[in-house]
C-alpha positions as CSV (number, residue, x, y, z in Angstrom):
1,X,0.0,0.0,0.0
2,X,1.3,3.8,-0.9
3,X,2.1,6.0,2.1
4,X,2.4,9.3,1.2
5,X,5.6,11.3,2.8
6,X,5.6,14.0,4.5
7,X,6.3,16.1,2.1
8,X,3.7,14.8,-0.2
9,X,0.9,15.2,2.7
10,X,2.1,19.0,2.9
11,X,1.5,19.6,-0.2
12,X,-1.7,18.3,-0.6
13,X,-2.8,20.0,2.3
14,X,-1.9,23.3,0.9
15,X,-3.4,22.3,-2.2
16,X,-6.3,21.6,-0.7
17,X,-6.8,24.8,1.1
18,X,-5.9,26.5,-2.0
19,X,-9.3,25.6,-3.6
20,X,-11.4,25.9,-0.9
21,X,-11.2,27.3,2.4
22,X,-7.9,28.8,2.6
23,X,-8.2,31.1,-0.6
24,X,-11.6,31.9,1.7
25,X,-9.5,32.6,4.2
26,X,-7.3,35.5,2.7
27,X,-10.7,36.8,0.6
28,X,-11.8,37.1,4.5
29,X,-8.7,38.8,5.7
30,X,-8.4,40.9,2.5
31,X,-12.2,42.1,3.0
32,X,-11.4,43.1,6.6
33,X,-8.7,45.3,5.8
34,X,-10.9,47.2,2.8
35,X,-13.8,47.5,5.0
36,X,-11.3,48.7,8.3
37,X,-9.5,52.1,5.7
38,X,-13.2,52.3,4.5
39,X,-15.5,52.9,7.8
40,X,-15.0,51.7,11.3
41,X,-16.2,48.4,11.4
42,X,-19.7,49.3,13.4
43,X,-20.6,51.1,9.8
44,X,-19.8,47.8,7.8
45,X,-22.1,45.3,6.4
46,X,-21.4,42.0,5.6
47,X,-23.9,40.0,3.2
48,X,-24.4,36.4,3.1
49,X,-25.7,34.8,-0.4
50,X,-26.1,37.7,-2.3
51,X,-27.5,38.2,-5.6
52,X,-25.8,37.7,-8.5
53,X,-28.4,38.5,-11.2
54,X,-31.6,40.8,-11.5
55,X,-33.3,38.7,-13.7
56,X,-34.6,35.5,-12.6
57,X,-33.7,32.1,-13.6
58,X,-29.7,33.7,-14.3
59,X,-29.5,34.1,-10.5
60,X,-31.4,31.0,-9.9
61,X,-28.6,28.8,-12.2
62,X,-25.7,31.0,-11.0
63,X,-26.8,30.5,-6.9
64,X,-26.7,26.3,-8.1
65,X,-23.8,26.4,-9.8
66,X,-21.9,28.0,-7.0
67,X,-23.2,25.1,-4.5
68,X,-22.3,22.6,-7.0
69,X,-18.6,24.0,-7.5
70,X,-18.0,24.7,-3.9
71,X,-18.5,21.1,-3.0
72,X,-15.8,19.8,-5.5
73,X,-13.5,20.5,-3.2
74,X,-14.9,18.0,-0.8
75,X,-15.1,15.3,-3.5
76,X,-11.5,15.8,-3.7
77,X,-10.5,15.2,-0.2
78,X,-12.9,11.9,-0.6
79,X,-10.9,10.6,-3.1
80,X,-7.5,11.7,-1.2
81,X,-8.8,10.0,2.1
82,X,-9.8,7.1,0.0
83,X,-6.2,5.6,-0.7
84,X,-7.2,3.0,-2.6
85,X,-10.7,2.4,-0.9
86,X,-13.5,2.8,-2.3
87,X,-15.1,6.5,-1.6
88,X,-17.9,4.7,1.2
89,X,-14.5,3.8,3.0
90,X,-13.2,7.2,3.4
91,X,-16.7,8.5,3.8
92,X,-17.1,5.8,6.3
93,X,-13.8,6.8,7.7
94,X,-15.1,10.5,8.5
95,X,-18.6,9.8,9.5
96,X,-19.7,11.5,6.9
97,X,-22.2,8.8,6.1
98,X,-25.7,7.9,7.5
99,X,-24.8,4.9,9.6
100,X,-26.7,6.3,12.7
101,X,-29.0,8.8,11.4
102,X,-31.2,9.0,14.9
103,X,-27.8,9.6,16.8
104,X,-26.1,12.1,14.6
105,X,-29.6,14.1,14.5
106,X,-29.8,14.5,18.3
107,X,-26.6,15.1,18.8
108,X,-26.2,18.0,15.8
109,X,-29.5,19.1,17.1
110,X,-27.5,19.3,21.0
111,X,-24.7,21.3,19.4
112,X,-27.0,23.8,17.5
113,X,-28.5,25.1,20.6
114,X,-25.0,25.1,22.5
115,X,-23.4,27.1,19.6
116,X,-26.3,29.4,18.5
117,X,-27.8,30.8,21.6
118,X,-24.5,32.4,22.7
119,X,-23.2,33.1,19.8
120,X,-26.6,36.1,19.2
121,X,-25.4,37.2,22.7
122,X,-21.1,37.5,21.3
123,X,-22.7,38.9,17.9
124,X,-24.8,41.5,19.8
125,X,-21.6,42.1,22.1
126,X,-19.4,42.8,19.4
127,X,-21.9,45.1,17.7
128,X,-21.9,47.0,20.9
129,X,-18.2,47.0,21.3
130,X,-17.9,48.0,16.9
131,X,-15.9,45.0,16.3
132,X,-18.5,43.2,14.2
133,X,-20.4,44.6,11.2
134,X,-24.0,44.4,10.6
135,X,-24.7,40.8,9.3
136,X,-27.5,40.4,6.5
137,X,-28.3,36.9,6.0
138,X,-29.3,36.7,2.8
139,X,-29.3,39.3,0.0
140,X,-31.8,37.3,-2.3
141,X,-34.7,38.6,-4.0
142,X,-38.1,36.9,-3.0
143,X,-38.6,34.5,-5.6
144,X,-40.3,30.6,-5.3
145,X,-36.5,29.2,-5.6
146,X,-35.2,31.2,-2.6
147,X,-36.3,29.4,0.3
148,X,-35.0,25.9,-1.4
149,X,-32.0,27.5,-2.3
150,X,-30.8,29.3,1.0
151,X,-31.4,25.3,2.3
152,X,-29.0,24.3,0.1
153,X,-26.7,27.5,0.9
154,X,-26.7,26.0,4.4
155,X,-26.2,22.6,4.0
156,X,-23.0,23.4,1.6
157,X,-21.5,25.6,3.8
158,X,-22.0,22.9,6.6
159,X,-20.5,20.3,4.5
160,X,-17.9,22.1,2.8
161,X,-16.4,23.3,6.3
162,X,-17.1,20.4,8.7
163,X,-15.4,18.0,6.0
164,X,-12.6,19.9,5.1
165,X,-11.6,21.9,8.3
166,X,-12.3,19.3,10.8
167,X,-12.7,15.6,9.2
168,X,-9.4,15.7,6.5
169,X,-7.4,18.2,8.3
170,X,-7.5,16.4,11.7
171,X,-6.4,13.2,9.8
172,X,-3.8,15.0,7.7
173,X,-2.1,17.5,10.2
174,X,-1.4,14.6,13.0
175,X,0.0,12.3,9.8
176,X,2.0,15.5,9.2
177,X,4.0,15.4,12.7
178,X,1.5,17.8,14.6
179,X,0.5,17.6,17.9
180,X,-3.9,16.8,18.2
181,X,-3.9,20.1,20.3
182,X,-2.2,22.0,17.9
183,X,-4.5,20.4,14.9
184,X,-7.2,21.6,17.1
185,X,-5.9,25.1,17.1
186,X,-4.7,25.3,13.4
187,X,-9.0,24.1,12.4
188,X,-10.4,26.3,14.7
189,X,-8.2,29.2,13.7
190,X,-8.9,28.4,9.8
191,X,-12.4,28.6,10.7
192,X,-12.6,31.7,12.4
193,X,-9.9,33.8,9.6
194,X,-12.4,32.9,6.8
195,X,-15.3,34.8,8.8
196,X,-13.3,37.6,9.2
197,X,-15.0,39.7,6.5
198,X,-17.8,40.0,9.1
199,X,-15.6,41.7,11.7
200,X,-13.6,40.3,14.9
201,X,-16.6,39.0,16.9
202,X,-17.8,36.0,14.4
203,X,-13.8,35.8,14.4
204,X,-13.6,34.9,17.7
205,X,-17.0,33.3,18.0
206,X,-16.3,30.7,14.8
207,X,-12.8,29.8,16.6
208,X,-14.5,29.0,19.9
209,X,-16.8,27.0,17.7
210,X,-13.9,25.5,16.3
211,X,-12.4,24.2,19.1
212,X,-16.0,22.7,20.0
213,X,-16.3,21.0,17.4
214,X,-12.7,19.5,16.9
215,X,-13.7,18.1,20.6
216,X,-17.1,16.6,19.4
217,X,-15.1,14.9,16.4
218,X,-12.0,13.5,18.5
219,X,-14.5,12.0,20.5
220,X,-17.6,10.7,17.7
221,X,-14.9,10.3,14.7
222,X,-18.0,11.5,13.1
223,X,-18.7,15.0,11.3
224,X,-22.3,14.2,10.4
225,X,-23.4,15.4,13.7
226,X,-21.1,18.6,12.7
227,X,-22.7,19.0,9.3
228,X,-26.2,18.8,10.9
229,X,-25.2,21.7,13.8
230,X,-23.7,23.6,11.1
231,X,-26.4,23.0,8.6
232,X,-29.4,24.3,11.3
233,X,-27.8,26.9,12.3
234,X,-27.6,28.5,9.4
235,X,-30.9,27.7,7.6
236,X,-32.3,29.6,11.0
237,X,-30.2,32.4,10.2
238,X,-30.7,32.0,6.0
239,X,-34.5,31.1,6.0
240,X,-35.2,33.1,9.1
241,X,-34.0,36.4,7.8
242,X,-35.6,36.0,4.2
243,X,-39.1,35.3,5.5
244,X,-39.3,37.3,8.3
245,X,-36.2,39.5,9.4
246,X,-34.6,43.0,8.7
247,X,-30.8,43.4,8.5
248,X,-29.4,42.6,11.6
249,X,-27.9,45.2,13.5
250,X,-29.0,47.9,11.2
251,X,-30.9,51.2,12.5
């Protein structure tokens, strides 16, 4: 059987994080700085799935197409993990599978309500403090497609993060000579740098959550219970906002 060296594994990680997350990552950092010499931060805004077209079925196809594109990355690090399994064996390998639906369910369900009640309270603290721009949700027209889509939104941004940032990097960076708390750290810094766009608060309050869920996964070797956290929380915040909210923070 092939074992990748060192080397190898290092470079694949960067690769990696180069399509996905880490390109997000300086975006993120690059945003923060533009909207910092802009405004002070309080001033900022910070949209989630915006609009990309005003007509119609244009935005509609472009809104898919970016789903479907951001989840190649993920494919990729399935077939990496895989190492000449089949792709159920890595899958399997990660939990990323639906082996114990009932569990994963309740427990995602556990860690929604541990993350997303404090974090309104750090979000609301760092709007207070101007360290956090106002956070719109979503940006969408009201259409029949945008309820459906914001799902979708959610539930790729839940398995885009939770597979790559905690599932492969926490089997790559110990493989890599690093220390499982220093793994923990690297994910849960990696996690809050690409939410930096939205100011220093969802900085600090995407690191915590980090950390959290690095624990969870050490524990369950399972990031299905992440992706179902991740995935409520934010079709509260996506769908909540469309049908019913104003810009956070704003007025």
């Amino acid at each position: 059987m092939f074992v990748p060296s060192r080397r190898r594994l290092r470079i694949e990680v960067w690769i990696v994080l180069g399509l996905s997350l880490g390109q997000s990552a300086v975006y993120s950092i690059v945003q923060l700085l533009d909207k910092m010499t802009r405004a002070p931060l309080a001033e900022g805004t910070s949209t989630l799935n915006r609009s990309q077209s005003p007509r119609e079925y244009f935005d509609l196809t472009y809104q898919l197409l970016d789903i479907f594109f951001a989840l190649v990355p993920v494919a990729l690090v399935i077939f990496l993990l895989s190492e000449h399994r089949t792709a159920a064996a890595a899958c399997a390998k990660l939990g990323f599978n639906f082996a114990r639906p009932g569990k994963d369910l309740l427990q995602g369900v556990g860690l929604a309500a541990l993350i997303g009640i404090p974090s309104l309270g750090l979000y609301a603290a760092g709007r207070a403090l101007g360290i956090t721009t106002a956070i719109i949700p979503s940006g969408l027209d009201t259409y029949w497609w945008t309820v459906p889509v914001l799902i979708l939104s959610a539930i790729r941004h839940a398995v885009v993060e939770e597979v790559i940032v905690v599932g492969y990097l926490l089997d790559r960076l110990p493989k890599l000579g690093w220390s499982l708390p220093l793994a923990i750290f690297a994910s849960a810094m990696l996690r809050g740098s690409y939410h930096l766009y939205q100011g220093f608060g969802p900085f600090i309050g995407n690191a915590v959550m980090g950390v959290v869920f690095a624990l969870v996964y050490t524990r369950t070797r399972r990031v299905m219970p992440l992706v179902v956290a991740h995935a409520l929380l934010d079709i509260v915040a996506f769908v909540g906002f469309s049908l019913f909210g104003k810009a956070i923070g704003l007025g």
